[in-house]
DSSP file (Angstrom, degrees, kcal/mol; ACC not computed):
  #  RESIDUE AA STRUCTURE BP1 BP2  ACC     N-H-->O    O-->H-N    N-H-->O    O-->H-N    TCO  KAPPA ALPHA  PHI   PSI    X-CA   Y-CA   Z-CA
    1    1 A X     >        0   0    0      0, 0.0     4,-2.4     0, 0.0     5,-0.0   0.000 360.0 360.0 360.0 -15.7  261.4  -19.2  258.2
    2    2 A X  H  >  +     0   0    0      1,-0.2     4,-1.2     2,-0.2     5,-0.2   0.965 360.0  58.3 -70.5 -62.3  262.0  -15.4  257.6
    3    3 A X  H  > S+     0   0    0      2,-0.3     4,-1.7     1,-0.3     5,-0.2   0.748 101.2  59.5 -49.9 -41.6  261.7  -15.9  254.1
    4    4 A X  H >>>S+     0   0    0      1,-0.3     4,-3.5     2,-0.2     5,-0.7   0.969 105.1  46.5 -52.4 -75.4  258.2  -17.3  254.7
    5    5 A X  H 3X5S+     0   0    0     -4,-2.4     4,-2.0     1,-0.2    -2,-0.3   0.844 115.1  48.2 -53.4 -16.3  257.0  -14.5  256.2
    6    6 A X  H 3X5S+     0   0    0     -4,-1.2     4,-1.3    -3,-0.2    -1,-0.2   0.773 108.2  50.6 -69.9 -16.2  258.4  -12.3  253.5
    7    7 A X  H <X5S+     0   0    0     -4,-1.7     4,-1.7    -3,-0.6     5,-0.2   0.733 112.7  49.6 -83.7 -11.9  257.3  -14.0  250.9
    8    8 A X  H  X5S+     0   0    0     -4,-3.5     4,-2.9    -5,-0.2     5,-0.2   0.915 111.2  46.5 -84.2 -44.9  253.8  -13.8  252.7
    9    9 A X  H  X<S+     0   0    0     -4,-2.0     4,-5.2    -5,-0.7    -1,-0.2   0.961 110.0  59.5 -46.8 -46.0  253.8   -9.9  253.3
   10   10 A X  H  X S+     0   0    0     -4,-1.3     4,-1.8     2,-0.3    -2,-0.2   0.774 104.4  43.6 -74.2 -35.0  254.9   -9.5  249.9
   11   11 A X  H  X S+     0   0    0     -4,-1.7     4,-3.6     2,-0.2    -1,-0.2   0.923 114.8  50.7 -92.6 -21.2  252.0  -11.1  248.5
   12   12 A X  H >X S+     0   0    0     -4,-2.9     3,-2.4    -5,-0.2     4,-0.8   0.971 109.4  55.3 -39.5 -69.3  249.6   -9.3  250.9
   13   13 A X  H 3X S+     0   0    0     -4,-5.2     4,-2.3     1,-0.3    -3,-0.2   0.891 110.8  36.2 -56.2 -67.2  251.3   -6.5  249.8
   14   14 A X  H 3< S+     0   0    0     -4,-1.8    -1,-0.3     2,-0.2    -2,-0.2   0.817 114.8  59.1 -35.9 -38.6  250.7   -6.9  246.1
   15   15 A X  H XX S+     0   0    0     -4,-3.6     3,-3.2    -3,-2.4     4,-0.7   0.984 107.0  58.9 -49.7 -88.9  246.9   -8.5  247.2
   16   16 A X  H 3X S+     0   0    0     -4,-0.8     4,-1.7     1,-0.3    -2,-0.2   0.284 101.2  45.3  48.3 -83.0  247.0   -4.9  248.6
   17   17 A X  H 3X S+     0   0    0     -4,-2.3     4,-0.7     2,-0.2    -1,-0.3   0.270 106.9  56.8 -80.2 -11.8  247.6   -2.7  245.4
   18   18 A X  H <> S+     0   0    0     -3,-3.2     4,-1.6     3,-0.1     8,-0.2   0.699 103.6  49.9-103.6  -8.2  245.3   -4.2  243.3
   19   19 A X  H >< S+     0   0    0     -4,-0.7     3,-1.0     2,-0.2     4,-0.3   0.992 119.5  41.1 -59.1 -67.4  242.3   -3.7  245.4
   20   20 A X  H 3< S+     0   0    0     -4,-1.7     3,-0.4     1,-0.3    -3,-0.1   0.807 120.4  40.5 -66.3 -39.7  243.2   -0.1  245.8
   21   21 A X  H 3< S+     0   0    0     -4,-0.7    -1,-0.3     1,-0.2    -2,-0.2   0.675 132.0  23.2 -70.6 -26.9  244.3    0.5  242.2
   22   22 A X    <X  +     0   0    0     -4,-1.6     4,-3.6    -3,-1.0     5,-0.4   0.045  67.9 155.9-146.6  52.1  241.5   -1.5  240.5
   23   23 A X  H  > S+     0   0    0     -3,-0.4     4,-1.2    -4,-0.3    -1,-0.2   0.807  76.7  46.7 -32.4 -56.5  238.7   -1.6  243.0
   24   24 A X  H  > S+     0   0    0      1,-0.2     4,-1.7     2,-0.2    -1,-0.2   0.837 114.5  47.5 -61.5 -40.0  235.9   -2.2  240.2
   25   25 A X  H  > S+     0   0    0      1,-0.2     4,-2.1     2,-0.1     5,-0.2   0.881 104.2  55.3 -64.8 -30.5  237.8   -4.7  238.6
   26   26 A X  H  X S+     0   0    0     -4,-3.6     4,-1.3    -7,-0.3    -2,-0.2   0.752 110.8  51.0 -77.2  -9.4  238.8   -6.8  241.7
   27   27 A X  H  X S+     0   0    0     -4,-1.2     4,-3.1    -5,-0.4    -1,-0.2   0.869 111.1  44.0 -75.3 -37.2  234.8   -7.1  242.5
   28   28 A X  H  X S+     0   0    0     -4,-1.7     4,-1.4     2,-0.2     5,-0.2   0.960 118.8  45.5 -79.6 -34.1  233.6   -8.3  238.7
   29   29 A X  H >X S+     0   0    0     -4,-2.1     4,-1.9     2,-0.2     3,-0.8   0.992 117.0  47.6 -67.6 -38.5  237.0  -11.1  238.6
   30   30 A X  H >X S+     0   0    0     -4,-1.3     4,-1.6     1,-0.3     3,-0.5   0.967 112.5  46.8 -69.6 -33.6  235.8  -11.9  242.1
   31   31 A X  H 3X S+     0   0    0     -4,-3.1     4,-1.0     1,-0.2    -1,-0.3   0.665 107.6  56.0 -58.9 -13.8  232.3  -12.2  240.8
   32   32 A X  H << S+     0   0    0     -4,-1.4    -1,-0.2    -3,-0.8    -2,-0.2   0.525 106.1  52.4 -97.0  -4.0  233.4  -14.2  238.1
   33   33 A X  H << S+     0   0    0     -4,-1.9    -2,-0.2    -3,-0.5    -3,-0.1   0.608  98.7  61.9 -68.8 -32.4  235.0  -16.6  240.5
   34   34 A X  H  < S+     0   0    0     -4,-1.6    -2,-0.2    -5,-0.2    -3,-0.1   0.770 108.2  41.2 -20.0 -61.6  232.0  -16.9  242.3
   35   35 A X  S  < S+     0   0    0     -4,-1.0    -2,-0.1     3,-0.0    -3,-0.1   0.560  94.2  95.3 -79.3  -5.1  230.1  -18.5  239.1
   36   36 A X  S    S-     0   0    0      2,-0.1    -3,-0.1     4,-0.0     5,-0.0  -0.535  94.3 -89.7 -85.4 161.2  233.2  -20.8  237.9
   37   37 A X     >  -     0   0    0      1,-0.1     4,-1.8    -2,-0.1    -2,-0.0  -0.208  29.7-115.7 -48.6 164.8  232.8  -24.5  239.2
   38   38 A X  H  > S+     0   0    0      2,-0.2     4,-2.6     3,-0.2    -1,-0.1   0.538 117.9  54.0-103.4 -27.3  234.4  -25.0  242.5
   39   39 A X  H  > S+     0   0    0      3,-0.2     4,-1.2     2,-0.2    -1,-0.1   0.664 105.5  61.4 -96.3  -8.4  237.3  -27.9  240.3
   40   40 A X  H  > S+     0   0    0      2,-0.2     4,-9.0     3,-0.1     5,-0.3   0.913 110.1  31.4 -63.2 -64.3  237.9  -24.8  238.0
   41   41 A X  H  X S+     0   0    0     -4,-1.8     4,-4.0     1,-0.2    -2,-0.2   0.993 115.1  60.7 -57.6 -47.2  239.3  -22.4  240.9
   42   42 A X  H  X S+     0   0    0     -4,-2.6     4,-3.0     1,-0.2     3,-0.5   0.845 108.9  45.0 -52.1 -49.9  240.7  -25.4  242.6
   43   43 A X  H  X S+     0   0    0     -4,-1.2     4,-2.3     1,-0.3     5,-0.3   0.904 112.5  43.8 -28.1 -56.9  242.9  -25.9  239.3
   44   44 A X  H  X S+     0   0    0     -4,-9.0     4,-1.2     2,-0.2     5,-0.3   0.874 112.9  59.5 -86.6  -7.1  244.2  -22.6  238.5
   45   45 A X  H  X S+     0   0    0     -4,-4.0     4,-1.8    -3,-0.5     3,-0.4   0.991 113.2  43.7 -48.6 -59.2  245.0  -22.4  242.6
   46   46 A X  H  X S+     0   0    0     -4,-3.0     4,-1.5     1,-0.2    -2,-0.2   0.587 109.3  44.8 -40.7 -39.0  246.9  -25.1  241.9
   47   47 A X  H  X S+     0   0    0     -4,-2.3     4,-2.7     2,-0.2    -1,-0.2   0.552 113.8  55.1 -76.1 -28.4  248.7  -24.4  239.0
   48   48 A X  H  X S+     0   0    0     -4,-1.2     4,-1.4    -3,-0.4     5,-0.2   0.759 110.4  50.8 -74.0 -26.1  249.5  -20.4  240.7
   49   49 A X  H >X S+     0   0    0     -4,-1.8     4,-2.4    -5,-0.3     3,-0.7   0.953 112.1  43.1 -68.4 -57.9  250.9  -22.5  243.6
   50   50 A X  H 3X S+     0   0    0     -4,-1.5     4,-1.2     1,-0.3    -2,-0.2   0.846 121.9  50.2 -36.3 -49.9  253.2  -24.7  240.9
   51   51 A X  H 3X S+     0   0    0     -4,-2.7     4,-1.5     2,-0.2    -1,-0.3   0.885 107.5  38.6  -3.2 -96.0  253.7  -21.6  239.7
   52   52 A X  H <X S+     0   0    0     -4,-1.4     4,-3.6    -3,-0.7     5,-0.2   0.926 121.0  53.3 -66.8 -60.6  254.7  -19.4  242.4
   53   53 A X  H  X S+     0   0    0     -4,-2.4     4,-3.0     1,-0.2    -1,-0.2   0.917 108.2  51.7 -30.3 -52.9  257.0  -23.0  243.7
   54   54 A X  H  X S+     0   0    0     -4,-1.2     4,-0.7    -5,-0.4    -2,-0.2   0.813 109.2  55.2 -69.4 -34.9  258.8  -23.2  240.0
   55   55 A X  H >X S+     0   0    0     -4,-1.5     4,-2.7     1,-0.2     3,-0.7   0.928 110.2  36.8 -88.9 -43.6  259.6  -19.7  240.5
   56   56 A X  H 3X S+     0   0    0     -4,-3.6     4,-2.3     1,-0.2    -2,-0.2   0.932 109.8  60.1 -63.2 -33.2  261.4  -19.7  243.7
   57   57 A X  H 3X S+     0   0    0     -4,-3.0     4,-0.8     2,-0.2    -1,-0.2   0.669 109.3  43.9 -59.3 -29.5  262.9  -22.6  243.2
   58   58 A X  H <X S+     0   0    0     -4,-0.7     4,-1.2    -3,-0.7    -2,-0.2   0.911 117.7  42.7 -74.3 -65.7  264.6  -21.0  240.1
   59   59 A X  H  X S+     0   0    0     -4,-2.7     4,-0.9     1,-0.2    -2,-0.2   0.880 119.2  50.7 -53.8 -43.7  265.4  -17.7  241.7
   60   60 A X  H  < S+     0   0    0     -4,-2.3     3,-0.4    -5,-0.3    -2,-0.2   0.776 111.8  40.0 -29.1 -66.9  266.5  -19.9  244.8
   61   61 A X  H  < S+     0   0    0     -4,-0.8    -1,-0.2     1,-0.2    -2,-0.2   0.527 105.2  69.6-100.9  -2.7  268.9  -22.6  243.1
   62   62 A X  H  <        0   0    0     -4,-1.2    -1,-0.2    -3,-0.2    -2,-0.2   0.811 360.0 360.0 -90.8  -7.8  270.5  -19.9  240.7
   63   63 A X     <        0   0    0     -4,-0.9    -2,-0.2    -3,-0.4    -3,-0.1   0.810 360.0 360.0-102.5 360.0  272.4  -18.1  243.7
């Protein structure tokens, strides 16, 4: 369960550093997330989740 919460800090954290480093850019991608269909975001959430899964799972089962 530890792991949870790091993995959850960690992406805050990252969340984090691109608001501060690219303030005008995270407002126009969030405005251009705003205009996409609503089965668009839900898709590429999904696929960053599969993602995000695929990757731990990797790092995970090679040690």
């Amino acid at each position: 369960m530890s792991d949870f919460f790091v993995a959850v800090g960690l992406a805050i954290a990252i969340e984090g550093m691109l608001y501060a480093l690219f303030p005008e850019g995270m407002k126009k991608m969030m405005m251009q997330v705003l205009a996409m269909p609503s089965a668009s975001v839900r898709t590429a959430g999904i696929t960053a989740a599969m993602i995000g899964v695929a990757l731990v799972w990797l790092v995970r089962g090679a040690m």
